[in-house]
C-alpha positions in Angstrom: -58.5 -43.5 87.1 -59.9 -46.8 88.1 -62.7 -48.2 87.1 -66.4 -47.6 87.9 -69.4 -49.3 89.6 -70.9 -48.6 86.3 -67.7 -50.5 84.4 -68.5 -53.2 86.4 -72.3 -53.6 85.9 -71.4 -54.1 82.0 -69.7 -57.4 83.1 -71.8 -58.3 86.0 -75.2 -58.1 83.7 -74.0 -60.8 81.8 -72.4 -63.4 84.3 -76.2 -62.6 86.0 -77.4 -64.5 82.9 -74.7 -67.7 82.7 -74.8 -68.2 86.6 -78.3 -68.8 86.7 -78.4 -71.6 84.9 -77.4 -74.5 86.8 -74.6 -77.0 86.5 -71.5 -75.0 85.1 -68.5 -76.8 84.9 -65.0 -75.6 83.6 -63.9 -77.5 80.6 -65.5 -74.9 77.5 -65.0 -72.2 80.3 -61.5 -73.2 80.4 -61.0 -73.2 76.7 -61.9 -69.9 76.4 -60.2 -68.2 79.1 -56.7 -70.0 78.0 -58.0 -69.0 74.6 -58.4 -65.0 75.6 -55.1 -65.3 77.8 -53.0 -66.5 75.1 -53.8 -63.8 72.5 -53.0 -61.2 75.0 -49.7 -63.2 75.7 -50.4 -62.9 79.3 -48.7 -65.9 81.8 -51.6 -67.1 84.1 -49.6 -65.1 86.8 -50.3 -62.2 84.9 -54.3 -63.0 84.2 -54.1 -63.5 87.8 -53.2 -60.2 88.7 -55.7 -58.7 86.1 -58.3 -60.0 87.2 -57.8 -60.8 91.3 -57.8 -64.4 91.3 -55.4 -66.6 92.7 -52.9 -68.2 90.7 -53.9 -71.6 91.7 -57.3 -70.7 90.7 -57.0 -69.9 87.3 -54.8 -72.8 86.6 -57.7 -74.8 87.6 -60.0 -73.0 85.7 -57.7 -73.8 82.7 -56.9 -77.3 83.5 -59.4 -78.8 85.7 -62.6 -80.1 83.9 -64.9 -81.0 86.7 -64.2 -77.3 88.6 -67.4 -75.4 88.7 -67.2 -71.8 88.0 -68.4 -69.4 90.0 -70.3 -66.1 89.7 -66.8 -64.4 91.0 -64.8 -66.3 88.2 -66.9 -65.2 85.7 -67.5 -61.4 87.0 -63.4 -61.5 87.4 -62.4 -63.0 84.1 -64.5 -61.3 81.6 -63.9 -58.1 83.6 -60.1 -58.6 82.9 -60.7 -59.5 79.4 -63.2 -56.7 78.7 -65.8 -59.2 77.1 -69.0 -60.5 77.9 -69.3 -63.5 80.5 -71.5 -65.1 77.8 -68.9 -65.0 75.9 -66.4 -67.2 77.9 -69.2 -69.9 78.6 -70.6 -70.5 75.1 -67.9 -68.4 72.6 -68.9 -65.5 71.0 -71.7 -66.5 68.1 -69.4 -64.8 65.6 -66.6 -67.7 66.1 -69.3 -70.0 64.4 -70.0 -68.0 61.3 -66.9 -66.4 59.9 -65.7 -67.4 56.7 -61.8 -67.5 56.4 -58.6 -67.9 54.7 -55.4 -68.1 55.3 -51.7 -68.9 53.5 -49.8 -71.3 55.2 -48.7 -74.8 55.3 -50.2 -75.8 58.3 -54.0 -76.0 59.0 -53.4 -76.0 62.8 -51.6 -72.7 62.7 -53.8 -71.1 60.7 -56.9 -71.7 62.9 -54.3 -70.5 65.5 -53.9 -67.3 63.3 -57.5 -66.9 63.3 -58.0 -67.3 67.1 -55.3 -64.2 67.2 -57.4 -61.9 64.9 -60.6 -62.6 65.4 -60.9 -60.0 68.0 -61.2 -57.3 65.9 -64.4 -58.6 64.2 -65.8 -59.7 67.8 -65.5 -55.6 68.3 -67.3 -55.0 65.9 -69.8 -57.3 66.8 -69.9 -56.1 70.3 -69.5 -51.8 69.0 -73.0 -52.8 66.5 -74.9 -54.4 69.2 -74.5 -51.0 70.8 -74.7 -48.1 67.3 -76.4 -50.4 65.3 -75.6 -52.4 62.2 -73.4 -50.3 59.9 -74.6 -49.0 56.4 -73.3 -51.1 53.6 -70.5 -49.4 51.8 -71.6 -48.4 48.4 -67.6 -48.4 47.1 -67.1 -52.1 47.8 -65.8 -54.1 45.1 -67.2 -57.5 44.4 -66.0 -59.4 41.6 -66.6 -63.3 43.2 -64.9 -66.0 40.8 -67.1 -67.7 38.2 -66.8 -71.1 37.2 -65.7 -70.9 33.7 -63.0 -68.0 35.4 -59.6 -69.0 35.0 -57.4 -68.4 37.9 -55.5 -65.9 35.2 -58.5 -64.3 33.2 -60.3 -63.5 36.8 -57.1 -62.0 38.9 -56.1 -60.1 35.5 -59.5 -58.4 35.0 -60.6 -58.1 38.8 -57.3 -56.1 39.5 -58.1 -54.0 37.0 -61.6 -53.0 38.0 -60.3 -52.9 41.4 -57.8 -50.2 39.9 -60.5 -48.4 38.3 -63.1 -48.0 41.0 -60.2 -47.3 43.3 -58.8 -44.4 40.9 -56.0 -45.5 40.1 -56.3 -47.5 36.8 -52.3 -47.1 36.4 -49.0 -46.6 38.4 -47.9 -47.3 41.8 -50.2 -47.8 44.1 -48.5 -46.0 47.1 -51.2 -46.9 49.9 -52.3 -49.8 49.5 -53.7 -50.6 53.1 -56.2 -47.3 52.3 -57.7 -48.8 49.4 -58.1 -52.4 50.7 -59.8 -50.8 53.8 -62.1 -48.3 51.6 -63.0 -50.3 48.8 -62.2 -54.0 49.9 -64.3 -53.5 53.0 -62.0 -55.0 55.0 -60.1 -53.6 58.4 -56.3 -54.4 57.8 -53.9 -55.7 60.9 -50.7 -56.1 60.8 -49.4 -58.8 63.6 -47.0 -61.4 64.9 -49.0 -64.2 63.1 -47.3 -67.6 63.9 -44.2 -68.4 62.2 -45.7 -69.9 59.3 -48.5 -68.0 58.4 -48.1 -64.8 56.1 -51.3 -63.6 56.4 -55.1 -64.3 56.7 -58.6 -62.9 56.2 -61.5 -63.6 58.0 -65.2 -62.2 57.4 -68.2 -62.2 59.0 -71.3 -63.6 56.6 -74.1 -61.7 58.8 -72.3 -58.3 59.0 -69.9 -58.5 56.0 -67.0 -57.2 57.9 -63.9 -58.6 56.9 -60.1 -58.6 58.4 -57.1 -58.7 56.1 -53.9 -59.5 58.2 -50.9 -59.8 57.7 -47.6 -60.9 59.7 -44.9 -58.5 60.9 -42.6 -61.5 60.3 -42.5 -60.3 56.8 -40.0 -58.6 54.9 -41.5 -54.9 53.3 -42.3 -56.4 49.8 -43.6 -59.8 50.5 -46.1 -57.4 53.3 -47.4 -55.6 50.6 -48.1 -59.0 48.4 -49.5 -60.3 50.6 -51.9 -58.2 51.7 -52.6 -57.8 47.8 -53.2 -61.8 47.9 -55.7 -61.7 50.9 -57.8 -59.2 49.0 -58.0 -61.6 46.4 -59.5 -64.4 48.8 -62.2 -61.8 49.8 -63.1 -60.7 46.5 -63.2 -64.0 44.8 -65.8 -65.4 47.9 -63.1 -68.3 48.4 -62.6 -68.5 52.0 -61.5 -71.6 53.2 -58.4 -72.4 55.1 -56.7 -74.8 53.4 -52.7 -76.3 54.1 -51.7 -74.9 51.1 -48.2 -77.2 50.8 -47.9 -77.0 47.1 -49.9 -74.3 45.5 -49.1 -75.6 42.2 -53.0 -76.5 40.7 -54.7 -75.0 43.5 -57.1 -72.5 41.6 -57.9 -70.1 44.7 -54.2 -69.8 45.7 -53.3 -69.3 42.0 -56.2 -66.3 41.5 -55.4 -64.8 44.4 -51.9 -64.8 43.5 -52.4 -63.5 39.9 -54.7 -60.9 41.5 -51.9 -59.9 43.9 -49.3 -59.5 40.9 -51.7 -57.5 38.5 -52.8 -54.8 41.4 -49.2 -54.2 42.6 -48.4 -54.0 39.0 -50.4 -54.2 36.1 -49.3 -55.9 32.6 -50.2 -52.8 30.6 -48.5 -50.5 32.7 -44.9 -52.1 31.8 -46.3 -52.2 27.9 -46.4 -48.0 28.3 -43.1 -47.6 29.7 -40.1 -46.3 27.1 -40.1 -48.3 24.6 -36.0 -48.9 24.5 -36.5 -50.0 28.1 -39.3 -52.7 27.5 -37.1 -54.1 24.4 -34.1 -54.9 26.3 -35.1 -55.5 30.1 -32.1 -56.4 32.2 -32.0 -57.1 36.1 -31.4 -53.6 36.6 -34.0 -52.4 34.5 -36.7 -54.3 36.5 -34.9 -53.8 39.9 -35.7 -49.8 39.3 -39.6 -50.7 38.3 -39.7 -52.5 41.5 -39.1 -50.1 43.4 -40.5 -47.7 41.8 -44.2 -50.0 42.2 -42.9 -51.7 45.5 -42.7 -54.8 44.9 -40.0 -57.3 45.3 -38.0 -57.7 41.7 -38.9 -61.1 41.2 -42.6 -60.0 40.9 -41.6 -57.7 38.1 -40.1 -60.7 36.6 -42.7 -62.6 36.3 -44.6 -60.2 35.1 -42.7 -59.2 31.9 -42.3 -63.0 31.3 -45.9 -62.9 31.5 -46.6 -60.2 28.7 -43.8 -61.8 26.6 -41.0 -58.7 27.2 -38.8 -60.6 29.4 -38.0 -64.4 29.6 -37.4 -66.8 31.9 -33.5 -66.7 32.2 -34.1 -62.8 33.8 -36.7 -64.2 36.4 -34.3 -66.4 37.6 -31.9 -63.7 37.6 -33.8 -61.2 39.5 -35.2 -63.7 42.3 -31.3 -65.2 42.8 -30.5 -61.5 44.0 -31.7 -60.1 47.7 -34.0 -57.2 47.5 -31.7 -55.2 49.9 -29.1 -56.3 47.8 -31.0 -54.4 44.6 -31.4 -51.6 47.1 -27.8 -50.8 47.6 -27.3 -51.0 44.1 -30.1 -48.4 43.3 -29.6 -45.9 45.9 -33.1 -46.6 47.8 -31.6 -48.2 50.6 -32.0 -46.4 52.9 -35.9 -45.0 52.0 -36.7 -48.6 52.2 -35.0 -49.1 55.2 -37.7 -46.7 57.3 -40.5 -48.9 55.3 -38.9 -51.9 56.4 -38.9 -50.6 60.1 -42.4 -49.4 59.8 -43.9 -52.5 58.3 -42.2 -54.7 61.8 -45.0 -52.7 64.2 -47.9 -53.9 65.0 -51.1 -52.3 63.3 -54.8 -51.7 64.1 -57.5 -50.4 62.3 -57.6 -46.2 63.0 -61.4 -46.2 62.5 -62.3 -49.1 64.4 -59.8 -47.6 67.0 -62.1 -44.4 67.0 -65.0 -46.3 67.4 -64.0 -48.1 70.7 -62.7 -45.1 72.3 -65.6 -43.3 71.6 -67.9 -46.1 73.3 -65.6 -46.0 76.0 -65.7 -42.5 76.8 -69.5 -42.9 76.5 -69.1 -45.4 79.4 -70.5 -48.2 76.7 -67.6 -50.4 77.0 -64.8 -50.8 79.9 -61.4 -50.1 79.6 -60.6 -53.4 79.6 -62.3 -53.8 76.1 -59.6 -51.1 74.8 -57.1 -53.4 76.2 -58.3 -56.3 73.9 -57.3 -54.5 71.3 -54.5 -52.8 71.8 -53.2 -56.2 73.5 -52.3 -54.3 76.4 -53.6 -54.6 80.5 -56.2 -52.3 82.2 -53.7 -50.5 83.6 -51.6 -50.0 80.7 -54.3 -49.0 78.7 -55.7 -46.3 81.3 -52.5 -44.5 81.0 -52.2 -44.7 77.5 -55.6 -42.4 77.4 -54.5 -40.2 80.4 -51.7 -39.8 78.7 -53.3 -39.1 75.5 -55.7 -36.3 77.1 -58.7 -38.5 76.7 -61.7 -38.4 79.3 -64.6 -40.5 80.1 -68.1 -39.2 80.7 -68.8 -38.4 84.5 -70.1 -41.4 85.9 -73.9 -42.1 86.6 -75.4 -41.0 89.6 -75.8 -44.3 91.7 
């Protein structure tokens, strides 16, 4: 099932608009295409057979600042990419406005990060200029930091409301990726983020989506933390990327991480436990509760040493001790083994996902656009659906 005259007018209507205005040359063009070609992780071989250009030409697209595009460059590019032409000439007007975060040591990676992701909001961007702005979700939690906060008083108490608008004011939180996406308004995506990046979030001021992501990269535990710590950026309003090389003093890094540790696993909940547990914590003892709340060991750790029932001595102890080690030792191994696999593949948002499909098969977006986001080609993507059983409205009568 290729695709349609009417696939193509989506594309063609908006090079119409860049190609009359006189003057194009290739050096933002270029950007952009290397930009879009690189988050797919296509070789320019493999843009060129996407999109029906010449090898040589799209490496002069790329590279050479003084080429002028043409109306077939554009038509063919932002056909392959499933995007708006506009979009490759000037950026997409969201790239300008998002607010975003990200841990990491380096800045340049993290814009890198952002680059990656940023997709998914340009979706939405491009799925509400077509339904309409969305409703504001009445469930959202808010709680941005105040000044006199300190980073422990506002993760502490915002984790806690969190809990208690979420419904689950105690015990493990067992899906946590459901409750960031229904009550942290944010779409969660799980991705090879660069090597030293565990995880971003990204928002968009004028809609108020937001992204949470977080890297495949990442062991099961330190996943889940992190995902808890982007939450924190987003509710606290502190979104700026910063090269976070010593988080010691850094008050945004600090709430987010305090917010992170009290939603896995609140304070109070270790004060309610049996009694002749929480007045002789050992390794093993804590091991279990991690588990138990998913979290890594040395989170429980620093958590009892923060409500006073366990000291510094079993911190140490617990973070000098692998958690697969603590597995084996427990008998959860091999549960936390099929976690461990899951947490490795690559995840997009289910709703948004339903969203795009159902434009497409409304013939309000190409397949291409599907692609995008699935980071797969045309082709790959039309017999994912076929496979799938899913159909596309007849075409319009020419």
């Amino acid at each position: 099932m290729g695709e349609t005259q009417y696939d193509n007018l989506f594309q063609i209507r908006e090079a119409v608009v860049i190609m009359s205005q006189e003057g194009q040359t290739g050096t933002a063009f270029g950007r952009q295409v290397q930009r879009e070609r690189t988050r797919r992780g296509w070789s320019q071989r493999e843009l060129a057979n996407q999109s029906s250009l010449a090898v040589a030409r799209v490496n002069r697209i790329e590279n050479d600042p003084t080429r002028t595009i043409t109306f077939n460059d554009a038509a063919s590019l932002s056909r392959a990419f499933g995007i708006p032409a506009t979009w490759l000439f000037r950026g997409a007007e969201i790239r300008d406005r998002i607010l975003s975060a990200a841990r990491t040591t380096e800045q340049e990676s993290a814009e890198q990060a952002v680059d990656q992701i940023l997709h998914v909001l340009e979706l939405l961007d491009q799925l509400d200029s077509l339904d309409g702005p969305k409703i504001p979700d009445q469930n959202a939690v808010q709680t941005p930091m105040a000044i006199s906060d300190t980073a422990a008083e506002w993760g502490r108490k915002t984790a806690e409301y969190f809990r208690e608008i979420a419904g689950v004011p105690s015990g493990p939180i067992e899906d946590l990726i459901s409750l960031i996406e229904k009550f942290g308004q944010a779409y969660v995506v799980m991705d090879a983020l660069p090597p030293d990046v565990d995880g971003l979030s990204i928002q968009d001021p004028k809609s108020g989506y937001a992204v949470v992501a977080v890297s495949t990269n990442l062991h099961w535990e330190r996943q889940r933390f992190t995902l808890a710590h982007e939450l924190g950026h987003l509710l606290a309003g502190e979104m700026v990327i910063e090269a976070v090389n010593n988080q010691k003093g850094n008050k945004k890094e600090t709430a987010a991480h305090e917010f992170a540790r009290n939603l896995l696993i609140p304070a109070r909940d270790l004060f309610e436990m049996d009694p002749s547990t929480t007045n002789s914590w050992n390794a093993q003892d804590a091991a279990k509760v991690a588990w138990q709340y998913r979290v890594s060991p040395q989170v429980v750790g620093i958590q009892l040493e923060r409500a006073r029932l366990g000291g510094r001595s079993l911190t140490k102890e617990l973070s000098q001790v692998g958690v697969e080690v603590w597995s084996q030792i427990g008998g959860w191994s091999t549960e936390r083994d099929s976690l461990v696999a899951k947490a490795k593949a690559r995840r997009i948002p289910s709703e948004l996902a339903a969203r795009a499909i159902n434009a497409w098969q409304d013939r309000r977006i190409p397949t291409a656009t599907i692609g995008r986001l699935l980071n797969l080609s045309t082709q790959q993507t039309e017999q994912l659906l076929s496979e799938a059983g899913l159909a596309r409205e007849s075409a319009l009568a020419e």
